[in-house]
N, C-alpha and C positions, 0 to 999 in steps of 0.2 A: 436138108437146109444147112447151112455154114455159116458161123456166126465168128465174130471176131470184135473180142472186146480188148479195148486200151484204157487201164484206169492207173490214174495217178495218186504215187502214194506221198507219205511227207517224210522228211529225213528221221532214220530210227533214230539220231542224237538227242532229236528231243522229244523224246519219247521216255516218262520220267523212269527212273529208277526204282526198283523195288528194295525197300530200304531193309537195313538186314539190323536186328536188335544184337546190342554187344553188353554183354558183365550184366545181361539181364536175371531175373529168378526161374529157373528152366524144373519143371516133371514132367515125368511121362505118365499117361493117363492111358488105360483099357480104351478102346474107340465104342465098343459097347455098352459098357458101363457111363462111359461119355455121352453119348447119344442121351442114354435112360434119365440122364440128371438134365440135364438138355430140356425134356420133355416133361420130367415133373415138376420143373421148376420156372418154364418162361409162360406158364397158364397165369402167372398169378403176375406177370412185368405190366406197368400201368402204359396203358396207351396213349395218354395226355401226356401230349408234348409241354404241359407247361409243367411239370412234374416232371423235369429233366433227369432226376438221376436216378428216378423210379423207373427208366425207360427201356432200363438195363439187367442183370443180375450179375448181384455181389460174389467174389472171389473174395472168398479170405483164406490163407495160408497161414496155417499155424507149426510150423514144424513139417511133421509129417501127417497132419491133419487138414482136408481141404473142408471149408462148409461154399456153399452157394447158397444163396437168400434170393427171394424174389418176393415183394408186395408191394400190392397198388391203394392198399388202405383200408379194402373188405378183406382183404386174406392175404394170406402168407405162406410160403411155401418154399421148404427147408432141405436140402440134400446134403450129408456129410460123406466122405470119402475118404481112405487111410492109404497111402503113399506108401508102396514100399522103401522107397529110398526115403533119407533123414535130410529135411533142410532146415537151415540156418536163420531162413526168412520168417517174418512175424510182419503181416500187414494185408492190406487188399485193393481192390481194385475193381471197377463197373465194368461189365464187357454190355456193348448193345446189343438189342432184342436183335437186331437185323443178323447181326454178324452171326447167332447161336444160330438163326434161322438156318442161315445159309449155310452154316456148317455143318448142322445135322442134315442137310439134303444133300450135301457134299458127301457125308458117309455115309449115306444109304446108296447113293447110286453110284460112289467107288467097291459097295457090299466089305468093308475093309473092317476089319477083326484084330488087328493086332495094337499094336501102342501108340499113341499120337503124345507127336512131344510137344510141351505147349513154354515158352515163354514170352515173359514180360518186363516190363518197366511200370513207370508211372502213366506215361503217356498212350502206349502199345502194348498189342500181345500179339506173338503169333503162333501158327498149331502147322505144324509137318507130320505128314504121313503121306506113305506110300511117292507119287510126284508130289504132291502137291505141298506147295506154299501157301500160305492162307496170314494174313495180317492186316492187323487191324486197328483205328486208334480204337480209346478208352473213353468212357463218358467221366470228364471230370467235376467235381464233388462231393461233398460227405454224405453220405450214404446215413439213411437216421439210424436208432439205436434199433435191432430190431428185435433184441432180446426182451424189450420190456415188455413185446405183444406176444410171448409164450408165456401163457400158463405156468408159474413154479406147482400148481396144485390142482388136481381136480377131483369133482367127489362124486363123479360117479362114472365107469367104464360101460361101453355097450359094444359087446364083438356081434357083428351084423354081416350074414353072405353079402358080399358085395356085390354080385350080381343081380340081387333080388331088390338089392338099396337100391342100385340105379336106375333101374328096370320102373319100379316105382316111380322116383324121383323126375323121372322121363315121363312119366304118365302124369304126374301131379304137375308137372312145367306147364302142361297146355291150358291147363286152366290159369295156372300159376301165370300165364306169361298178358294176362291182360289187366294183373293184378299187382304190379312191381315185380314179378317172379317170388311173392310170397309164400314158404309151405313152412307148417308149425308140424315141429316133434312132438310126440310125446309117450311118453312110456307109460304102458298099460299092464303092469303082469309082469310076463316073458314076453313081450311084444311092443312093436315099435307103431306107433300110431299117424299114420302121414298124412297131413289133408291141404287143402286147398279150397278156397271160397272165392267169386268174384262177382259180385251182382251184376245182373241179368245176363250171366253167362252158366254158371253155375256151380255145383262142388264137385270136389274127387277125395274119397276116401282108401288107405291101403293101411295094412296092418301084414307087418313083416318080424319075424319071430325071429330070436334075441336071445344073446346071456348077458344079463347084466349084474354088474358086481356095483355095491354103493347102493345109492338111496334110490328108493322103487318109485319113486314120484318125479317126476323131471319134465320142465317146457322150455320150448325154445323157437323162436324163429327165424330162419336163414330166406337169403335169398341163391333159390334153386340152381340157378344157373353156375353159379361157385362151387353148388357141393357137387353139380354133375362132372365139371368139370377136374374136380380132384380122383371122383370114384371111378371118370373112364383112362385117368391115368396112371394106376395101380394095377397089380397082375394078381396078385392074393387073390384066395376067395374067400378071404375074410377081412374086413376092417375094420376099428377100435375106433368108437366115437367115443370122445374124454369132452364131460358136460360138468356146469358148475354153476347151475341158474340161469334164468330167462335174459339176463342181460349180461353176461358172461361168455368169451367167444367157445367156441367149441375147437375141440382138438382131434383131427382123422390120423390116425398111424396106421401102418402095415405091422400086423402082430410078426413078422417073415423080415422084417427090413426094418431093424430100429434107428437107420440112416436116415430115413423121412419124417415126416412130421408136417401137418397142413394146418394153418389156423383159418378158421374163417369166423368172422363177426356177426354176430346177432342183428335182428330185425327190433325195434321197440316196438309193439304193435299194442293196440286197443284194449285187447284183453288181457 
C-alpha cells in the first residue's frame, strides 16, 4: 500500500520562545541526590488547590546551605543539602508539585548521574542537564512559618527496623482504612505495640521490637497512611521515632541521614 500524507504546519515565528533567566541565583546540585530530596519531600505537598502555596515545595538558600520543606498540615517533610560552592544569596522560593514530578521522571529516564545546574529568580527556576532545558514559573506567596511545626524537644527516642514498621503499619492500614486510617502506638517494654480497631470490621494487633531511650510509657495516634508514606521513603534499616505525649506530633529521622526529618501530627482520639 502507498500512502501519501500533506499536513500543514503554522509559521515557527510564532512559536513562543523559551525564555532564558539572566543575573539569576545559579547551583549546581548531584542529579541523584536531587531526585532523593525530590521524593522525600513532595509526599508531604497539599493537593488542595485552595492552599496554593502548599502546592509546591520550599526552596530556601542559605549560603551554601539548601533546606526544602514540604506540608500539607498533617505532616511535614524536611530535606537539607550543603553546596559545595558558597553563595551570597539568602531567601527562597515555591517550585510546583508538577514541575518536581516532571523532573524526577526526566532524570530517571535520561538515567543521568552527574550535576544539574539549577537557577532562579523570583518569578522562574530552571535546571540544565545533559540536552535538556527544563523551566519553569514559581508559585507565588509566603510560604508559612514552618519552623514552629519541628519539635525544639522530645522526650523520648524509638530506633525501630524500618522494615518491620512498615510491614506492620501496611497490615494495620486495612483495618485502619475503614476507620479514618486510625493506628495507636504504644510502647510496651522493648517493644512497639501497633493496633487498630473498627467496628464490625475488626482489630489488628502487632508488636515490633525496639530501643528505646526516655520514658517507657508513651501513646500516641497517627493517621497510617502518613506514616507509610514516610517509612517507604527511607532507605535505612533503621528509623528514630522522636515522641512527646498523645497530643504532641511525632518526629521520624534516618539515624544515617541527619538531613531529613518528618513531622507528622497526632490523632485526638477517645481514649
Amino acid at each position: 500500500a502507498q500512502s501519501k500524507f500533506t499536513i500543514h504546519g503554522l509559521p515557527t515565528d510564532e512559536f513562543p520562545m523559551l525564555p532564558k533567566i539572566k543575573d539569576g541565583n545559579e547551583f549546581e546540585i548531584n542529579a541523584e541526590l536531587l531526585k532523593d530530596i525530590i521524593e522525600q519531600t513532595i509526599i508531604a505537598v497539599s493537593l488542595d488547590e485552595s492552599k496554593h502555596v502548599l502546592n509546591g515545595v520550599l526552596l530556601e538558600m542559605d549560603g551554601n546551605t539548601l533546606t526544602f520543606v514540604a506540608t500539607d498540615g498533617y505532616r511535614l517533610a524536611q530535606r537539607k543539602a550543603t553546596l559545595t560552592q558558597k553563595s551570597n544569596y539568602k531567601g527562597s522560593v515555591i517550585i510546583p508539585i508538577k514541575v518536581l514530578n516532571e523532573l524526577a521522571r526526566v532524570l530517571q529516564q535520561e538515567n543521568y548521574t552527574g550535576n544539574v545546574k539549577v537557577n532562579f529568580i523570583k518569578e522562574q527556576i530552571s535546571f540544565i542537564f545533559n540536552n535538556v532545558y527544563f523551566i519553569s514559573r514559581l508559585i507565588q506567596g509566603q510560604f508559612p512559618d514552618y519552623k514552629q511545626v519541628i519539635p525544639k524537644k522530645t522526650d523520648v527516642h524509638l530506633n525501630i527496623p524500618r522494615q518491620k514498621l512498615l510491614e506492620s503499619a501496611e497490615r494495620c492500614a486495612i483495618i485502619a482504612s475503614s476507620s479514618a486510617n486510625i493506628i495507636r502506638l504504644e510502647t510496651v517494654g522493648k517493644q512497639l505495640h501497633i493496633t487498630a480497631n473498627t467496628p464490625d470490621v475488626g482489630n489488628v494487633s502487632e508488636l515490633v521490637d525496639i530501643e528505646i531511650k526516655g520514658t517507657e510509657k508513651n501513646k500516641v495516634a497517627f493517621n497510617v497512611r502518613l506514616l507509610v508514606d514516610a517509612l517507604r521513603n527511607l532507605k535505612g534499616d533503621t528509623v528514630t521515632l522522636e515522641l512527646t505525649g498523645p497530643l504532641s506530633p511525632g518526629v521520624i529521622k534516618d539515624p544515617k541521614n541527619q538531613d531529613y526529618l518528618y513531622v507528622i501530627m497526632p490523632i485526638r482520639t477517645a481514649e
